[in-house]
TORPA-4810 file (N, C-alpha, C, O; in nm, 3 decimals):
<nodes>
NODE_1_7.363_8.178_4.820_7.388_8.291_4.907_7.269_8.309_5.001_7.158_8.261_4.977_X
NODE_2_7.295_8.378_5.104_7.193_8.371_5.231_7.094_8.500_5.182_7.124_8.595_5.110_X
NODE_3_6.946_8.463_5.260_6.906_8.593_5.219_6.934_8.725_5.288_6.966_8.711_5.406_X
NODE_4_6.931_8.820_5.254_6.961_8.957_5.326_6.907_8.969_5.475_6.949_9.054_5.553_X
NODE_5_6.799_8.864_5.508_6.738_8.887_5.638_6.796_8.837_5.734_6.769_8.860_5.852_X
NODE_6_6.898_8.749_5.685_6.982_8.687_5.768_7.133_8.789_5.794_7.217_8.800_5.883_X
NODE_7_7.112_8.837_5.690_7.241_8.910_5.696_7.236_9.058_5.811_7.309_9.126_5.882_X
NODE_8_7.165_9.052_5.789_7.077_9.164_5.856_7.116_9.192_6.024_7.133_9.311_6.048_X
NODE_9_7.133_9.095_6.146_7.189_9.106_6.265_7.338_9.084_6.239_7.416_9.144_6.313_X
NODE_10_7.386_9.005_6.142_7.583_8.990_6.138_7.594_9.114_6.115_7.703_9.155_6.154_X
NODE_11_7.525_9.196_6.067_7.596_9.331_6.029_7.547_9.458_6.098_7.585_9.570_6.064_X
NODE_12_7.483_9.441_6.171_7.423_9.521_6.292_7.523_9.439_6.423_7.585_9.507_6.504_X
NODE_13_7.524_9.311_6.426_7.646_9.331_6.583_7.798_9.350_6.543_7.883_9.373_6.628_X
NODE_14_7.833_9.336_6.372_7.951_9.423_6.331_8.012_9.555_6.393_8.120_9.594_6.437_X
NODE_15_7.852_9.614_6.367_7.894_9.784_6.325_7.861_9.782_6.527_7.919_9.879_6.576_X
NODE_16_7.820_9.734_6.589_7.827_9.699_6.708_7.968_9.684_6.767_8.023_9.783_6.817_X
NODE_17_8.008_9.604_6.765_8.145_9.547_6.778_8.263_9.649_6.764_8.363_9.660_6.835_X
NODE_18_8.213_9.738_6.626_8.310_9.847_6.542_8.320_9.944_6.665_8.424_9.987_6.714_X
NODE_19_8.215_9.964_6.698_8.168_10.110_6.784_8.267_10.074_6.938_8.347_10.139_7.006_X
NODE_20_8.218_9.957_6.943_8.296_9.945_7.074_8.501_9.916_7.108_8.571_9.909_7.208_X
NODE_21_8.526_9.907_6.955_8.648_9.915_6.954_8.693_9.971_6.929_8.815_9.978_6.941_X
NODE_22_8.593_10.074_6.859_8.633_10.307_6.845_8.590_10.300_6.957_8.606_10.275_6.838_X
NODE_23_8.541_10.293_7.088_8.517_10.378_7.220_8.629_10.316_7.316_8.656_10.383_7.416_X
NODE_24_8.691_10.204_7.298_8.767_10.122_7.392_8.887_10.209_7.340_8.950_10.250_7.437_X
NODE_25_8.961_10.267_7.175_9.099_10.308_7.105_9.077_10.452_7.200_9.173_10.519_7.239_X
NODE_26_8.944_10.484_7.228_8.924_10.632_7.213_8.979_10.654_7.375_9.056_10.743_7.409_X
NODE_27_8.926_10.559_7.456_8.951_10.610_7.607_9.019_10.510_7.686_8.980_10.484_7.800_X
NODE_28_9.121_10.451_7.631_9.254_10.354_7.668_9.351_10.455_7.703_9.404_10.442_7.813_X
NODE_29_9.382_10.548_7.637_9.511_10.659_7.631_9.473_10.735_7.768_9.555_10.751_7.858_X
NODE_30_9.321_10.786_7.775_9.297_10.882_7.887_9.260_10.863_7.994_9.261_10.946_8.085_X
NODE_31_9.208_10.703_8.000_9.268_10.612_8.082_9.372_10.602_8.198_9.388_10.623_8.318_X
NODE_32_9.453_10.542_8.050_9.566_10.521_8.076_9.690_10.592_8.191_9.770_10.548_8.273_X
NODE_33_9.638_10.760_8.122_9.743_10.826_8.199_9.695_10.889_8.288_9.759_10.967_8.358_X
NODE_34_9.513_10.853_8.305_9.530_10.915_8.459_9.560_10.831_8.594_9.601_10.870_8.703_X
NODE_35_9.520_10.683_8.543_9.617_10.579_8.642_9.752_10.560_8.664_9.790_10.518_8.774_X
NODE_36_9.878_10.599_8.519_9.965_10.661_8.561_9.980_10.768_8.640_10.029_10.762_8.753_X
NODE_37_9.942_10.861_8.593_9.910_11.021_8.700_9.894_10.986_8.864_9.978_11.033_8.941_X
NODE_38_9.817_10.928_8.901_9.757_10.890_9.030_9.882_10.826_9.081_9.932_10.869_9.185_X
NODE_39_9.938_10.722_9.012_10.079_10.615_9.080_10.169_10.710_9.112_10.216_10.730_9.224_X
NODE_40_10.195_10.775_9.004_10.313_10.858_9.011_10.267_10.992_9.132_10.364_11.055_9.173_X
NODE_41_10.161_11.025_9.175_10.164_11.155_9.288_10.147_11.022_9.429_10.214_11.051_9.529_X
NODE_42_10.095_10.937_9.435_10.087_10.886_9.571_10.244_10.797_9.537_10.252_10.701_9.614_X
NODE_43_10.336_10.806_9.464_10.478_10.774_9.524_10.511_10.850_9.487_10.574_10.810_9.389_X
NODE_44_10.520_10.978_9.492_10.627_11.123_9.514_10.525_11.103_9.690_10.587_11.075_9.793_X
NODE_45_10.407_11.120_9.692_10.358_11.126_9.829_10.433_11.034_9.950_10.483_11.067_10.058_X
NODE_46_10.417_10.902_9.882_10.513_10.782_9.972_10.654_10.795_9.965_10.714_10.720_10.042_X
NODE_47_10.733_10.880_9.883_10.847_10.910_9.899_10.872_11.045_10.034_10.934_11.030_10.140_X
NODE_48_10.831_11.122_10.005_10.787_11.234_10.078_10.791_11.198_10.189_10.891_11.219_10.259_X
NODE_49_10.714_11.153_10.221_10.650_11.062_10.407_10.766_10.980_10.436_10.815_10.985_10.549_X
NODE_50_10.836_10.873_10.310_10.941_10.841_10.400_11.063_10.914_10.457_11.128_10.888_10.558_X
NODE_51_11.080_11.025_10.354_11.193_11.094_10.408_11.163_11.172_10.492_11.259_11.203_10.562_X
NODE_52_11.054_11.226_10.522_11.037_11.276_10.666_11.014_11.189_10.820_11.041_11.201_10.939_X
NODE_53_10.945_11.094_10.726_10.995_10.968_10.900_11.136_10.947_10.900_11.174_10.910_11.011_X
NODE_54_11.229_10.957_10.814_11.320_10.913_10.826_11.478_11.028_10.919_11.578_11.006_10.987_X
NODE_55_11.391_11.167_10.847_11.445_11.264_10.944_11.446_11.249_11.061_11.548_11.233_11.127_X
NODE_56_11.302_11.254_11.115_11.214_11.253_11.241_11.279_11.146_11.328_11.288_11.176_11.447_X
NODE_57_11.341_10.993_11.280_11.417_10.920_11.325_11.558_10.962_11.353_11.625_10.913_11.444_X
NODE_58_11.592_11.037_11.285_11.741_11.054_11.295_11.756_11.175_11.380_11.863_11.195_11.439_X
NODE_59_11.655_11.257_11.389_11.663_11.391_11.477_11.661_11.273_11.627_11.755_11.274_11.706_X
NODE_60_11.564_11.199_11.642_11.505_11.146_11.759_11.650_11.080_11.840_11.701_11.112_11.948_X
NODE_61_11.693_10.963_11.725_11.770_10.964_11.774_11.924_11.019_11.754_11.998_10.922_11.736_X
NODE_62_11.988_11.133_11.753_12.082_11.236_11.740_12.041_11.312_11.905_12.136_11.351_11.973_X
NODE_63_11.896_11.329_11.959_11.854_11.360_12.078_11.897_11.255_12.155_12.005_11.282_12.207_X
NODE_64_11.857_11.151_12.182_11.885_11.050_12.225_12.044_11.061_12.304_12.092_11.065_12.417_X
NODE_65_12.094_11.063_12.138_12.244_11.016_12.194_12.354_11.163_12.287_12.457_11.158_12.354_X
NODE_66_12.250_11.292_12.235_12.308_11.371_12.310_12.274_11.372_12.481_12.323_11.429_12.578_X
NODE_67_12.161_11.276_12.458_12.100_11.320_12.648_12.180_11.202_12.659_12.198_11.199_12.781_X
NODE_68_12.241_11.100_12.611_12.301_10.960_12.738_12.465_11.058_12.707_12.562_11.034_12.779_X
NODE_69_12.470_11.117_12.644_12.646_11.169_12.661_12.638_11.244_12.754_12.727_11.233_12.839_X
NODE_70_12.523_11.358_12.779_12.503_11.458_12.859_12.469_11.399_12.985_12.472_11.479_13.079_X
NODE_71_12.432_11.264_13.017_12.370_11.190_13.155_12.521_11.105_13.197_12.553_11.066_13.309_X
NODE_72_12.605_11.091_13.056_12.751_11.016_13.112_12.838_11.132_13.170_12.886_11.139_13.284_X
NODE_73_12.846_11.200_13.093_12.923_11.297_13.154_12.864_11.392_13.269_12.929_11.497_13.269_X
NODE_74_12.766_11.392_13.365_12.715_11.433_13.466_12.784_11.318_13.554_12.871_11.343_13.637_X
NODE_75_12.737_11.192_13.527_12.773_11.056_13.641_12.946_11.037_13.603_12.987_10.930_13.649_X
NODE_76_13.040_11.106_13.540_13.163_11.136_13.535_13.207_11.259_13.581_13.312_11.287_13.522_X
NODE_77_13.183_11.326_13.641_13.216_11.468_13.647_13.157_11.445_13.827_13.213_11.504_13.920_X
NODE_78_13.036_11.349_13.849_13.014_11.348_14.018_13.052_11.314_14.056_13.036_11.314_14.178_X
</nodes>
């Protein structure tokens, strides 16, 4: 059997090792869900933005199509 002096760093970068795989269990979860958290508000955000460009398009053109009806029916009516 080895002497204890040897044993001595295997069991110091153990309890090493231990610590760091209680601090990695400990802050994986809280982590975890604030990088979920973040995804999930910048796509409600990127959802958001598209449906208002997408209004903003459809108002634009709904304008559009009322000024060439309103410019046909002027050059029909002269």
């Amino acid at each position: 059997m080895a002497p204890i002096e040897f044993l001595h760093p295997i069991w110091q970068a153990m309890k090493v090792l231990g610590l760091v795989i209680v601090a990695i269990c400990l802050l994986l979860p809280p982590v975890t869900a604030l990088a979920y958290w973040s995804v999930l508000l910048q796509s409600r955000r990127a959802g958001h933005l598209c449906k208002e460009r997408y209004l903003m398009a459809k108002e634009s053109a709904r304008r559009e199509q009322q000024k060439n009806e309103t410019l046909l029916k002027a050059n029909f009516s002269a």
